[in-house]
C-alpha positions, 0 to 999 in steps of 0.5 A: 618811244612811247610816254608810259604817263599817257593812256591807250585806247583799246587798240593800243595806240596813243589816246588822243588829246583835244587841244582848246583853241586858245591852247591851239593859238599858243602853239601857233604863236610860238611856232611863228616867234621861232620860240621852238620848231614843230618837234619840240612843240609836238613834244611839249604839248604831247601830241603827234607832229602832224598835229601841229602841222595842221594847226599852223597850216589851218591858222595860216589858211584862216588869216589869209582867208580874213585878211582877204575879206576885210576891205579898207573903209566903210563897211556896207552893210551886209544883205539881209535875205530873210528882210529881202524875202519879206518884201518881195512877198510884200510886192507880190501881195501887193500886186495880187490885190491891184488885180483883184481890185481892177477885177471887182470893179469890172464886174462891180462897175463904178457906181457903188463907189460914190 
């Protein structure tokens, strides 16, 4: 049942392969083509079942998560929150010297003005 080619952790179980998300991406075309089913995919790339198990259910997850996103048409453009802090700051500045200035001239008066 074990590979004797594949290496073993210190507890004696099957070392993990990492797959890249290319080769993650193949595995899921070829289970979508019907190329071949998750043993013999499992057994081609040598990892466990419910490996890939996983990478087609999360493959199916994010397809469906971006397709439900992406809308027909113009897209608008997105909202920039560091850019809507930074005029909001702007306002309240701005709003803080109209009052200091109606305060200096109220204690100034008008005459140094002109």
């Amino acid at each position: 049942m074990s590979d004797p080619t594949r290496g073993t952790d210190r507890g004696g179980r099957r070392a993990k392969r990492f797959l890249t998300p290319s080769q993650k991406y193949e595995i899921f075309l070829q289970l979508v083509r019907q190329e071949v089913t998750m043993a013999e995919a499992a057994e081609a790339w040598k990892v466990d079942r419910t490996t890939i198990l996983r990478i087609r259910t999360v493959a199916k997850q994010g397809a469906l998560d971006a397709l439900a996103a992406s809308r027909p048409g113009v897209k608008a453009a997105q909202r920039d929150s560091e850019l809507d802090a930074a005029r909001a700051d702007a306002a309240r500045v701005g709003e803080a010297v109209k009052e200091m200035a109606v305060k200096l001239m109220l204690v100034e008066g008008k005459g140094g003005w002109g």
